[in-house]
GUKELO-496387 format. One line per 8 residues: their letters; for each residue x, y, z of N, C-alpha, C, O. Coordinates in steps of 0.05 Angstrom, whole numbers. Example, Ala and Ser with C-alpha at 12.3 -4.5 7.8 and 13.67 -1.06 7.14 Angstrom:
2
as> 264:-114:156:246:-90:156:264:-66:156:285:-66:169 ~ 257:-45:142:273:-21:143:258:1:157:268:23:161
***
This chain:
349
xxxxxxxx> 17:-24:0:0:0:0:17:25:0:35:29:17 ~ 13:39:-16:25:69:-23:16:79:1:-5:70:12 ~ 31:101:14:22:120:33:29:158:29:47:171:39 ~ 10:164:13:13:186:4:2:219:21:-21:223:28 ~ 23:236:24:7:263:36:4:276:18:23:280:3 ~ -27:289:11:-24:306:-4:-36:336:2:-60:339:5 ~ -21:356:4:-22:383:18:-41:397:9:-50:386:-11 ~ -50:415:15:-70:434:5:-91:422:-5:-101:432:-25
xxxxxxxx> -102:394:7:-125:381:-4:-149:388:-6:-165:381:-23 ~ -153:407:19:-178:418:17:-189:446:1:-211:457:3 ~ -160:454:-20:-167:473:-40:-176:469:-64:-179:445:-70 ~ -183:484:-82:-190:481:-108:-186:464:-124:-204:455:-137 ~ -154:454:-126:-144:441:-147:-145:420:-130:-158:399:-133 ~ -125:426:-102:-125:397:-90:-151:386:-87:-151:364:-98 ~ -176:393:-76:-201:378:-67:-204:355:-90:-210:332:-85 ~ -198:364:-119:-207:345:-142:-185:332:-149:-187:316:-168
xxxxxxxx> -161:334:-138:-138:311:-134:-138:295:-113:-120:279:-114 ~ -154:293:-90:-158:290:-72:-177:269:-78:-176:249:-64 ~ -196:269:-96:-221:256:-94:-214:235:-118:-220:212:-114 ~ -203:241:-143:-189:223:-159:-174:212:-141:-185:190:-138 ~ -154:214:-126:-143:188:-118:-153:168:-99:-149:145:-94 ~ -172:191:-90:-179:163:-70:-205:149:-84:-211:126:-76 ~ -221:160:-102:-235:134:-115:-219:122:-125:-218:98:-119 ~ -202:130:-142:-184:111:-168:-172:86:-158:-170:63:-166
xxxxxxxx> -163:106:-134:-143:75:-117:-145:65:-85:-134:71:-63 ~ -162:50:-95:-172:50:-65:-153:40:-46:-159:40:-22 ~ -117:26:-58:-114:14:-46:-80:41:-35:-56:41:-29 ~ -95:53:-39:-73:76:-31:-91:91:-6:-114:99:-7 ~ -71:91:18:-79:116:35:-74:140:32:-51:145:27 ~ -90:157:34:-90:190:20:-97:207:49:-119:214:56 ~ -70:211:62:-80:233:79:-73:275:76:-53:288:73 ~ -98:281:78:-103:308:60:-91:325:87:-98:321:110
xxxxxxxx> -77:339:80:-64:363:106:-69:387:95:-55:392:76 ~ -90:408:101:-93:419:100:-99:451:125:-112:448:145 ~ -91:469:119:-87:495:141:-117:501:147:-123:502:171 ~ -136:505:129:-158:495:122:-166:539:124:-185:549:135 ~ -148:550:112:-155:587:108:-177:589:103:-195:574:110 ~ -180:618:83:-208:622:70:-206:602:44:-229:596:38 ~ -194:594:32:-199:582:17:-198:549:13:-206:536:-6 ~ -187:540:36:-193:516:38:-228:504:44:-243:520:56
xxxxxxxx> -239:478:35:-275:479:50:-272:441:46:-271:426:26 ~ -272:436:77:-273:413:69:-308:407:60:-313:384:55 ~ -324:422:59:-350:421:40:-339:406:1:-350:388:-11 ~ -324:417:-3:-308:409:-29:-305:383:-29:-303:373:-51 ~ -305:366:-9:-296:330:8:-311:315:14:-306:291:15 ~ -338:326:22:-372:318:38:-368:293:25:-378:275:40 ~ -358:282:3:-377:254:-17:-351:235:-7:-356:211:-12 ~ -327:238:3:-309:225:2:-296:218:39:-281:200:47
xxxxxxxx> -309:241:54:-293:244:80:-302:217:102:-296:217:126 ~ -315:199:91:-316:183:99:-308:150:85:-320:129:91 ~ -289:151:69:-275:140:47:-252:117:71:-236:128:86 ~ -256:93:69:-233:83:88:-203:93:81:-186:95:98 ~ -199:97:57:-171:104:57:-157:129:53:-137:137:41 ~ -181:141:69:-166:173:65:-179:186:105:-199:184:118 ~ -157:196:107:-155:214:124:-156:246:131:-138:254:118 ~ -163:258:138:-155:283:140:-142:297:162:-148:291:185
xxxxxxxx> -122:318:158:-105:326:188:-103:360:172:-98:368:150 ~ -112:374:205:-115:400:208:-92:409:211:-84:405:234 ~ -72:424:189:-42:434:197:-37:456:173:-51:461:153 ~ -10:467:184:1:485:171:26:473:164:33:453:177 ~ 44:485:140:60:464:127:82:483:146:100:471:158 ~ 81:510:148:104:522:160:106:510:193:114:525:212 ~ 97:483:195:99:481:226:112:452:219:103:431:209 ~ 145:464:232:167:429:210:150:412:232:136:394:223
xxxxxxxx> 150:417:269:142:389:278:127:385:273:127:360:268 ~ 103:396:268:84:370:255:84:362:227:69:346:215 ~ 99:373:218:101:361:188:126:330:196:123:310:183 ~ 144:331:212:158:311:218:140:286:240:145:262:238 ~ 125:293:255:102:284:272:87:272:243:96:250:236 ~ 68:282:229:57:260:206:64:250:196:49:235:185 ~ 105:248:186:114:231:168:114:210:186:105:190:174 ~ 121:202:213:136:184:226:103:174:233:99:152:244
xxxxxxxx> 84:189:227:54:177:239:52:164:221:56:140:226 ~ 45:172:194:34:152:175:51:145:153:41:143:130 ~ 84:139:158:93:131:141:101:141:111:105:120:98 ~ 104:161:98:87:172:79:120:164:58:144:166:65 ~ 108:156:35:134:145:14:129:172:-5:149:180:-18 ~ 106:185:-6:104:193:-20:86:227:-15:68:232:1 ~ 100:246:-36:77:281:-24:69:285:-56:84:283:-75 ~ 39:291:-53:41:310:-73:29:339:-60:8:343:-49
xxxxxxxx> 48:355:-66:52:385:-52:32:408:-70:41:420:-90 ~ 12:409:-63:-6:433:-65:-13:456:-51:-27:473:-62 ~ -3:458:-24:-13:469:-7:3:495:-16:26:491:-25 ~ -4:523:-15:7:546:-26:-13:588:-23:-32:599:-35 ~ -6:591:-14:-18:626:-23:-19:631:-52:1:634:-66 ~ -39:631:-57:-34:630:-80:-52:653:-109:-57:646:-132 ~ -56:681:-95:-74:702:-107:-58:725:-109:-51:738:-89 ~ -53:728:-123:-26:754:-134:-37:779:-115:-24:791:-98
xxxxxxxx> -56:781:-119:-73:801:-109:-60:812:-79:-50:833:-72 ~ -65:788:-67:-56:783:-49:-33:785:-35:-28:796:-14 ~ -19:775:-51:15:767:-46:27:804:-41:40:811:-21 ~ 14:826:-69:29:844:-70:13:868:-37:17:892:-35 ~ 0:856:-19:-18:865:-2:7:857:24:20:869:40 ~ 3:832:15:12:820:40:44:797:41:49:774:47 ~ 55:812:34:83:782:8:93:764:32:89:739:31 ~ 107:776:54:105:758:88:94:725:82:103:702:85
xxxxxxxx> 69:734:72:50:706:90:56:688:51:51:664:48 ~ 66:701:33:69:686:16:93:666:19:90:642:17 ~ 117:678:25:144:687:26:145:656:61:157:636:54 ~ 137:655:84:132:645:97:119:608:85:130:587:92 ~ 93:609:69:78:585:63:97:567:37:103:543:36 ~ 101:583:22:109:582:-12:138:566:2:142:542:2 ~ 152:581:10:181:575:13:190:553:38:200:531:39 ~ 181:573:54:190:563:81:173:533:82:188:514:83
xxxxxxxx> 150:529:82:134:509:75:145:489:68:150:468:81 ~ 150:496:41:165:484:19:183:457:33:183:433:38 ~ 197:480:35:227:469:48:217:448:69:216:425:59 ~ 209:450:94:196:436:114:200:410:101:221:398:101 ~ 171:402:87:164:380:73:186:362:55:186:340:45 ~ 207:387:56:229:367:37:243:367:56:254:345:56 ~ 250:380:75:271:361:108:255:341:115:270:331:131 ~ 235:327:115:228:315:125:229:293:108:230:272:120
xxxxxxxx> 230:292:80:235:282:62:265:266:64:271:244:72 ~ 278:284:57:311:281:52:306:264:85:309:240:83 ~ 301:270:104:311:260:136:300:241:146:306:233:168 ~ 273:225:126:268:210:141:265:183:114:263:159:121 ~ 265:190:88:271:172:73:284:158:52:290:170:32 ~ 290:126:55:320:125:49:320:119:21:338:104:12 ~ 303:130:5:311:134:-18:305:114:-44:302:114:-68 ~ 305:101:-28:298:77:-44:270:81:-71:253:99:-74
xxxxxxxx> 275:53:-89:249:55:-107:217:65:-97:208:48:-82 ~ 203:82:-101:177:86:-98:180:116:-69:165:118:-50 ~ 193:125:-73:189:144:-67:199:177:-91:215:182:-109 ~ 172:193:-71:163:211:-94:160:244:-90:136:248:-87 ~ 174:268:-88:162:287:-81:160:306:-101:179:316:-113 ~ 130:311:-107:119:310:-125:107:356:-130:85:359:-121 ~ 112:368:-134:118:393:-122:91:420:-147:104:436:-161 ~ 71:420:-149:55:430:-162:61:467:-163:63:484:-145
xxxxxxxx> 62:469:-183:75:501:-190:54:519:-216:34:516:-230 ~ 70:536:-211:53:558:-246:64:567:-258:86:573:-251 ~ 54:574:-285:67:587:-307:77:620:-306:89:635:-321 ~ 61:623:-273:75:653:-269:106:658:-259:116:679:-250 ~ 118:634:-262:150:638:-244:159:643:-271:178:658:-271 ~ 152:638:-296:169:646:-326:163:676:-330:174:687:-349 ~ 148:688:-314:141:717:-326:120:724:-337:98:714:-333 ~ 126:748:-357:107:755:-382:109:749:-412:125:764:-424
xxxxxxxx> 100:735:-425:105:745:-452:86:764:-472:64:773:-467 ~ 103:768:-499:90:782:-510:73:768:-529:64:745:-526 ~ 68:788:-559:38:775:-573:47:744:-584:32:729:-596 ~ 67:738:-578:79:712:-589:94:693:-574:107:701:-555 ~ 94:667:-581:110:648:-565:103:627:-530:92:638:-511 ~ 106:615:-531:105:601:-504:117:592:-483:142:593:-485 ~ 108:583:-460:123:573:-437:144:551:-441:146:551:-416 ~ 159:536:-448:169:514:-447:181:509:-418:186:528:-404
xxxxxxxx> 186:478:-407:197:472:-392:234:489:-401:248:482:-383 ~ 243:498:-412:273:514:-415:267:538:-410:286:554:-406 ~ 243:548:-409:240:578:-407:257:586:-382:257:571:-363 ~ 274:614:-383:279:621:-359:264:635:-339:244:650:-344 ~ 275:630:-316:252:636:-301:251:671:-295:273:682:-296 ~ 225:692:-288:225:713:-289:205:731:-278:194:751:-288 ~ 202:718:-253:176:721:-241:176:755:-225:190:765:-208 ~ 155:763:-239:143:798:-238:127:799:-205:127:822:-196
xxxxxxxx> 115:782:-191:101:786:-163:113:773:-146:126:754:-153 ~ 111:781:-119:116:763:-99:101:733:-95:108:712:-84 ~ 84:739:-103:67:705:-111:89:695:-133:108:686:-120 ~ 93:694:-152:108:689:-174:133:678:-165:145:657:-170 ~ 139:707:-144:165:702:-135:180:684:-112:203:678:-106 ~ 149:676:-100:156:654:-73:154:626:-86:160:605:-74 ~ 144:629:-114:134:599:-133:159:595:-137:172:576:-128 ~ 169:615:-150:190:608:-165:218:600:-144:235:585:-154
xxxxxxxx> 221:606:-123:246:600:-100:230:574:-99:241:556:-111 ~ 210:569:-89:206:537:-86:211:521:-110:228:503:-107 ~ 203:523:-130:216:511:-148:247:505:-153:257:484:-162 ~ 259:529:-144:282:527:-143:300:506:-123:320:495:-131 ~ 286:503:-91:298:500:-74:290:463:-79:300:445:-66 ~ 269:459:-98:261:425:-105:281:414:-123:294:394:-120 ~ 282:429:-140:302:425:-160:338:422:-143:356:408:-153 ~ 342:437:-124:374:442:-113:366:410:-90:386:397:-83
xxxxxxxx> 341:400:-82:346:378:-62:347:359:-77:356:339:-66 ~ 342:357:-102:346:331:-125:369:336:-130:381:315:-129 ~ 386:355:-136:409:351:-139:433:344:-124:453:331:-129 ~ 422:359:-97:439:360:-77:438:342:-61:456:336:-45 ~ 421:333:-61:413:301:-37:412:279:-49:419:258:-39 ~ 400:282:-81:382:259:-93:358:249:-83:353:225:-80 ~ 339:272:-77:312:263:-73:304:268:-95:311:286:-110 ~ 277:243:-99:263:237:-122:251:257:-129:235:261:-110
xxxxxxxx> 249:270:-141:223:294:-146:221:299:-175:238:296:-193 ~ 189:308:-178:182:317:-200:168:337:-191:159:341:-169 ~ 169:358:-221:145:388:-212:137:394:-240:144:384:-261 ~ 118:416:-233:95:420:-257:86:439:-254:81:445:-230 ~ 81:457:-273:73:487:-276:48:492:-294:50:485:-318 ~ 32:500:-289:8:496:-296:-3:523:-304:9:543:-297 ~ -21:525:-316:-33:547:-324:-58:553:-318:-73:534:-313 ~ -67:577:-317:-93:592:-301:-118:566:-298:-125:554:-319
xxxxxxxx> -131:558:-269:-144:535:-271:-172:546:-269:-174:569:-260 ~ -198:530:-278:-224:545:-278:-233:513:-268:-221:492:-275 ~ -259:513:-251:-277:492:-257:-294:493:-233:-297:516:-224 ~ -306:474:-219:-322:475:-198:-302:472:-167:-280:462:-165 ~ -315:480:-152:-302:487:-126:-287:512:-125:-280:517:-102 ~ -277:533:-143:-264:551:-145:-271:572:-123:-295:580:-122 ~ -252:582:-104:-264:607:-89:-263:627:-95:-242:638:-101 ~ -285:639:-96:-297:674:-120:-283:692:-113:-294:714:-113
xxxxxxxx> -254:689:-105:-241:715:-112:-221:713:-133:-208:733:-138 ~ -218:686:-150:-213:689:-178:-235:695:-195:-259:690:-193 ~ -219:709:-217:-237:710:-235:-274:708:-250:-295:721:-250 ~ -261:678:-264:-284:663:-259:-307:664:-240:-329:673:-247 ~ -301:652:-213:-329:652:-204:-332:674:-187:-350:673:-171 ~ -316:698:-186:-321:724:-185:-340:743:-196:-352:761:-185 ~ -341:730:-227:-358:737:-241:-383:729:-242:-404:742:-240 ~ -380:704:-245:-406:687:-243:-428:697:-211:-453:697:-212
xxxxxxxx> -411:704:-188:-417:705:-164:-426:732:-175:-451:733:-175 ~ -415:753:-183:-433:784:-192:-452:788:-210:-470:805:-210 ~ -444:758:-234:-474:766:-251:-501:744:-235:-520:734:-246 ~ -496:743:-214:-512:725:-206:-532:737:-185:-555:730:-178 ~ -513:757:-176:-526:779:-157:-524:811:-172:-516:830:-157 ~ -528:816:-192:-525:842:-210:-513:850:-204:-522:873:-207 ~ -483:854:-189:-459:865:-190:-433:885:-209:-431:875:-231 ~ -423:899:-208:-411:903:-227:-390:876:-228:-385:863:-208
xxxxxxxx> -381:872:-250:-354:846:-256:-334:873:-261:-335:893:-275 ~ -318:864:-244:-287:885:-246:-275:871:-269:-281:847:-274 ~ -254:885:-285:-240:881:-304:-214:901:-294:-215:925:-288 ~ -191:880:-296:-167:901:-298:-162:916:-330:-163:905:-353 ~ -156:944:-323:-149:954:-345:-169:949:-372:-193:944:-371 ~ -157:950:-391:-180:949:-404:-185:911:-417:-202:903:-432 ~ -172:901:-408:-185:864:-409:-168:857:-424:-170:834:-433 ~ -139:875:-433:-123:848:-460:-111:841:-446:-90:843:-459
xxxxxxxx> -102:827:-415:-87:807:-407:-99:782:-414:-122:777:-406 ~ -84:765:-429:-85:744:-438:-74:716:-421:-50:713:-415 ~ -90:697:-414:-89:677:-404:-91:659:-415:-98:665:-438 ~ -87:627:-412:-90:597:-426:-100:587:-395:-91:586:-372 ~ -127:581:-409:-148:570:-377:-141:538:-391:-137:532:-415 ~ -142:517:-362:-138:500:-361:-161:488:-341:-161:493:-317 ~ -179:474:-352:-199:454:-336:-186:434:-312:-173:413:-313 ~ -195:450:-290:-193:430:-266:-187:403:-263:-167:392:-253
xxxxxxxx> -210:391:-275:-212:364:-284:-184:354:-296:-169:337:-286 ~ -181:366:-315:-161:363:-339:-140:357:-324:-127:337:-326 ~ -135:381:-301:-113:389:-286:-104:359:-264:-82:350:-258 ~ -126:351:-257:-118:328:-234:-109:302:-249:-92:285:-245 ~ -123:304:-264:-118:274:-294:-83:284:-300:-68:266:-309 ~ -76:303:-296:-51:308:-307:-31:298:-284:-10:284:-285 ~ -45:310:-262:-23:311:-235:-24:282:-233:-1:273:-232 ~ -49:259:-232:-37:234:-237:-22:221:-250:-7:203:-242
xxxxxxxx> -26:230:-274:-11:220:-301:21:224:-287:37:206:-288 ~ 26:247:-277:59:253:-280:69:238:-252:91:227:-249 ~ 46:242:-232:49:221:-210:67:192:-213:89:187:-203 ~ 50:177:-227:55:155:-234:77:151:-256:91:131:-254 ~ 80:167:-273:87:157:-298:119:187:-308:135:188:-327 ~ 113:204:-286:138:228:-291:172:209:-286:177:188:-274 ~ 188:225:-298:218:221:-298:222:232:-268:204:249:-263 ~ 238:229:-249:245:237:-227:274:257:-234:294:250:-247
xxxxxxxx> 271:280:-224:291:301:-238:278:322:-252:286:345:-250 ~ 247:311:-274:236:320:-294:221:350:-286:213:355:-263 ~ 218:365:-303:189:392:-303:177:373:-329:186:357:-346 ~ 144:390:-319:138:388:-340:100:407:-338:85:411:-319 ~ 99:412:-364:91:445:-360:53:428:-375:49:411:-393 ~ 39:440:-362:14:430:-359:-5:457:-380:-2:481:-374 ~ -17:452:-395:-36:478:-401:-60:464:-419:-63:440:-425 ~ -81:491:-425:-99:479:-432:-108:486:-469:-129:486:-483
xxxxxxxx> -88:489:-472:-90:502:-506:-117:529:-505:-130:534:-525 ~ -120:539:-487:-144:564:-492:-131:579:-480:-127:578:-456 ~ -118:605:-506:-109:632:-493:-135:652:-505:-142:655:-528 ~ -147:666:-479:-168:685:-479:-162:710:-469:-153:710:-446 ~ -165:733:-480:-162:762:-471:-188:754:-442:-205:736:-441 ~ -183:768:-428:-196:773:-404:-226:789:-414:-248:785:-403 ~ -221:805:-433:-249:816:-429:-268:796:-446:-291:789:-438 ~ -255:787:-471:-269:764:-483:-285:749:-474:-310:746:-477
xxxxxxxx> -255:730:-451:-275:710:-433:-292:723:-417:-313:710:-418 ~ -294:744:-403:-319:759:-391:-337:765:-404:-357:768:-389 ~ -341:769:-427:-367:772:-447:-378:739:-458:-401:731:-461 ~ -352:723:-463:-368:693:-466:-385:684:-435:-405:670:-428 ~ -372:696:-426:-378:678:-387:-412:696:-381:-431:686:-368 ~ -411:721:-393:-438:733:-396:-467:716:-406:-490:711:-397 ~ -448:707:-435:-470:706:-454:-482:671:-443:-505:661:-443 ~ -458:661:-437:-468:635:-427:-479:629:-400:-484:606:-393
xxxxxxxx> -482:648:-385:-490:654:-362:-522:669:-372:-540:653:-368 ~ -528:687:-379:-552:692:-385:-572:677:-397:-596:677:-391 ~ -556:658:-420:-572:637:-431:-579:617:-410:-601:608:-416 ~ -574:611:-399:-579:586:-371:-597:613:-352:-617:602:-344 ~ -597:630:-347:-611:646:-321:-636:649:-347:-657:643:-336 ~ -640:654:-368:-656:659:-387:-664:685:-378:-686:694:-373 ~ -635:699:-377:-642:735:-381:-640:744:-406:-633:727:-422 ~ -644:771:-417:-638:775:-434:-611:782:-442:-593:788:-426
xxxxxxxx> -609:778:-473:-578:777:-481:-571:806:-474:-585:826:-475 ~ -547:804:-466:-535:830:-462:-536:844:-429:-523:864:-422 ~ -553:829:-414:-560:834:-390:-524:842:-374:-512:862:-367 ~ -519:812:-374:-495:821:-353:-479:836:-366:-472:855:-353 ~ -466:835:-398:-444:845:-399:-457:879:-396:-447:897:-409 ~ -473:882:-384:-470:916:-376:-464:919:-360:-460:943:-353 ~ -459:898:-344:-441:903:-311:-417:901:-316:-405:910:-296 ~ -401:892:-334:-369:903:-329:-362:922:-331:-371:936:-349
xxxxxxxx> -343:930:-316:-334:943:-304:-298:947:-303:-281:932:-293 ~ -294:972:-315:-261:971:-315:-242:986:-299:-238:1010:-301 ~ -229:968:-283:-215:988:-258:-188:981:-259:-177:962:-270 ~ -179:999:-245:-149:1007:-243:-137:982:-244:-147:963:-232 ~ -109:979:-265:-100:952:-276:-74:947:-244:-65:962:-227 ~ -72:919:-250:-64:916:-220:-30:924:-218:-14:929:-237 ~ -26:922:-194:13:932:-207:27:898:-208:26:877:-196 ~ 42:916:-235:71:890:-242:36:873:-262:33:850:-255
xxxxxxxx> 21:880:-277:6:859:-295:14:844:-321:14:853:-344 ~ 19:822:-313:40:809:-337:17:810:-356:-7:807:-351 ~ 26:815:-376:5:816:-402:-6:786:-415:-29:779:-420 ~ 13:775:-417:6:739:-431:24:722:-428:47:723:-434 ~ 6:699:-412:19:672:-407:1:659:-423:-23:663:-426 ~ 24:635:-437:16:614:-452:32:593:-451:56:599:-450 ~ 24:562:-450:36:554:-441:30:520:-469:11:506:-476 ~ 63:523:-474:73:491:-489:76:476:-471:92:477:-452
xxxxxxxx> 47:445:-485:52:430:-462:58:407:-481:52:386:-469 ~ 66:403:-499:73:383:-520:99:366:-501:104:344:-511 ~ 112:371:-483:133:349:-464:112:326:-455:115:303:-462 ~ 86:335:-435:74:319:-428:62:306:-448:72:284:-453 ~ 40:314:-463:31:302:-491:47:279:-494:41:258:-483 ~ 67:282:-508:80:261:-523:98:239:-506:101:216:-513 ~ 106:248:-489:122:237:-464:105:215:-446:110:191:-440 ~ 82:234:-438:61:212:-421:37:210:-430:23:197:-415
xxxxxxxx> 29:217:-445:6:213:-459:-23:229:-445:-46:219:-445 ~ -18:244:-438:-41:265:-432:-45:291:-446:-28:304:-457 ~ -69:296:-446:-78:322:-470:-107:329:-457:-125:313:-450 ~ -106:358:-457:-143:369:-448:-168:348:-465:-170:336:-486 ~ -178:352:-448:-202:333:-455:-231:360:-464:-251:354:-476 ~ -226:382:-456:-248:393:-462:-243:418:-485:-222:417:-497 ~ -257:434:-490:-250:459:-505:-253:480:-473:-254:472:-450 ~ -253:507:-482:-256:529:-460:-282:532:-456:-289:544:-435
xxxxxxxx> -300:523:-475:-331:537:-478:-344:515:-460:-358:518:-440 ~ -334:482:-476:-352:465:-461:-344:457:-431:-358:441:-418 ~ -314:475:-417:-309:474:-399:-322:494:-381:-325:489:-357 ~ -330:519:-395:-337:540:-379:-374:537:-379:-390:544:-362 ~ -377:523:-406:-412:512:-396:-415:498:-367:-431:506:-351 ~ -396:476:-363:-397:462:-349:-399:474:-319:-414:468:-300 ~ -375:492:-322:-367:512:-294:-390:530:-292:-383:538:-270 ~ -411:543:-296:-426:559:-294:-450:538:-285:-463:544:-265
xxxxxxxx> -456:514:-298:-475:499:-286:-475:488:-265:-497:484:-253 ~ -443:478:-251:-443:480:-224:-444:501:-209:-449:497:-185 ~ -441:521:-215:-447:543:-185:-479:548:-195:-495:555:-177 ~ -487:546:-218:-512:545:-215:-533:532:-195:-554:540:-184 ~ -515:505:-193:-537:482:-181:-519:484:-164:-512:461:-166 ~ -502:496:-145:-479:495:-122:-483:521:-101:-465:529:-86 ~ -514:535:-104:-505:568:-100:-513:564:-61:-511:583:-46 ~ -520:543:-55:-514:535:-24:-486:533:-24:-478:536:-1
xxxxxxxx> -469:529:-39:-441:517:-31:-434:555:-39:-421:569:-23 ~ -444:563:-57:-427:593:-51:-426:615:-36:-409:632:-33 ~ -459:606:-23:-464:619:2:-450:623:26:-444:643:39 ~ -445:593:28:-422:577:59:-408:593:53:-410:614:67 ~ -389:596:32:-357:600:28:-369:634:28:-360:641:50 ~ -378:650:20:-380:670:16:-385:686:49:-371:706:53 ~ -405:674:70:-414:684:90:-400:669:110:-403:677:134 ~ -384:650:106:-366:647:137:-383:614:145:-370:595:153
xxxxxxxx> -412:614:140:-417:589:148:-409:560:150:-418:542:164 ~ -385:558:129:-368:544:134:-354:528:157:-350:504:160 ~ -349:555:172:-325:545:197:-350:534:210:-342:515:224 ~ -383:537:214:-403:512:230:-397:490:218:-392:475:237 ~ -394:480:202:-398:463:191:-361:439:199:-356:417:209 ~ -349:457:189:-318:443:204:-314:437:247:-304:419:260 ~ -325:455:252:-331:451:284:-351:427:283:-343:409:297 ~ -376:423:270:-396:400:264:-372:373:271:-369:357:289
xxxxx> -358:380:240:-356:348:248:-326:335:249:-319:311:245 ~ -306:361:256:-278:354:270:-278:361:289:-265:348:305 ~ -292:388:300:-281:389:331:-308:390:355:-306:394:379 ~ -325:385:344:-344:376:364:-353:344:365:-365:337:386 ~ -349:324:346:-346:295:355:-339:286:384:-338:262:389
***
């Protein structure tokens, strides 16, 4: 039996890596460590938290003893590392608490690594990243795993030292590791201070939708779904040493996708056309705004055999019909009701 930690389980990306592994394999233990912030909900988990081979433990990664306390508890051969700050927004507010989780974090999970295992076949630290540590580019060209690295935010910039410091313990120790850089993620469970269900959350309550600047920052959205199918794929099947750069073939100007995310949002509320996009709204562009990430993922493609499964449209149909039929789940997360629900049924048992 595999004994796997995987960090930041109870976030966005992780909750749906979290839940692929433990249906897929039942015969793997999957314990989820999560800090459990504003954006963690173990609500994201409800169908699985009672799964025999998954666990859950309430922690912070910047705390080494208990990150050395769970390896020696449950054995663990193996991390896949999600856990992260991870809202630019954010980072340039507050860079400390990035600079602290991103890094320092980081590191933790790999002393405990390098110190408690010997190395042997089937061990794995497995290190989830973004296409913002390469920078900006312009109207042309893409990410490659050779790109150098050139990261414009303190978010960017705490990704990018962790990356760095995974890459120096494979060299320097010979721990197993692989990492992956991924590009802008959209799908269900997302917390509405990206984008996406930012918007969806304003045209849903007649809001204005903010837009930076005037909308030509250009992104390559990558389906959730897509995203965890990948993190297994490289799981199982990555070179140890290896990057390898994750995307979803859809680069969209920002205001674009806010006028598609309109029109397919009104058609499902059956408002009239044109309704929401009169609520956007264009405000002050943010500082350091990289203009366009895009990202070549032809290493993985051909190497392990993974490729998006959806387009952007039939991904973003999909994403609008869950918060449609989810708008109890956006409520919790939006009003705090949440933390009843975690006292319910971890700390009042």
């Amino acid at each position: 039996m595999k004994h796997i930690l995987i960090t930041g389980g109870a976030g966005f990306i992780g909750s749906h890596v979290v839940r692929l592994m433990v249906n897929k394999y039942p015969d793997y233990q999957i314990v989820n460590l999560d800090k459990l912030t504003y954006a963690g909900n173990l609500e994201n988990l409800k169908d699985i938290e009672h799964a025999p081979n998954y666990i859950f433990e309430k922690g912070d990664i910047v705390n080494a003893p208990l990150i050395d306390g769970l390896f020696k508890k449950y054995n663990f051969d193996s991390v896949i590392h999600l856990a992260a700050e991870s809202h630019v927004d954010r980072s340039i507010s507050n860079p400390l608490e990035f600079i602290k989780t991103n890094i320092e974090g980081t590191v933790n999970l790999l002393n405990s690594c390098r110190n408690l295992w010997s190395y042997g076949e089937g061990h794995l630290f497995y290190h989830i990243s973004t296409d913002e540590v390469y920078g900006s580019l312009g109207k042309n060209g893409f990410f490659t795993e050779e790109t150098a690295y050139d990261p414009r935010s303190p978010y960017s910039a705490s990704k990018a030292s962790s990356d760095h410091l995974v890459r120096a313990y494979y060299n320097t120790y010979g721990l197993p590791v692989v990492i992956s850089n991924c590009s802008n993620n959209y799908g269900p469970n997302q917390f509405p201070e990206k984008l996406i269900p930012l918007a969806i959350n304003n045209i849903l309550h007649m809001k204005p939708i903010p837009v930076y600047g005037k909308g030509e920052n250009v992104r390559d959205w990558l389906y959730v779904l897509d995203h965890a199918q990948a993190i297994d794929t490289i799981f199982h099947r990555g070179v140890p040493g290896d990057t390898y750069n994750i995307g979803g073939n859809n680069e969209w100007k920002n205001l674009d996708l806010i006028r598609l995310l309109c029109k397919i949002t009104d058609e499902k509320l059956m408002r009239k056309e044109g309704t929401s996009q009169s609520l956007i709204t264009f405000v002050k562009d943010r500082a350091g705004h990289d203009l366009r990430y895009a990202i070549d993922s032809s290493k993985i493609q051909k190497e392990l055999g993974w490729s998006p499964s959806v387009t952007f449209e039939e991904g973003l149909a999909e994403t609008v019909d869950w918060y449609l039929n989810n708008l109890e789940w956006m409520e919790h997360v939006t009003s705090g009701a949440y933390q009843s629900y975690y006292r319910e049924q971890y700390e009042e048992r």
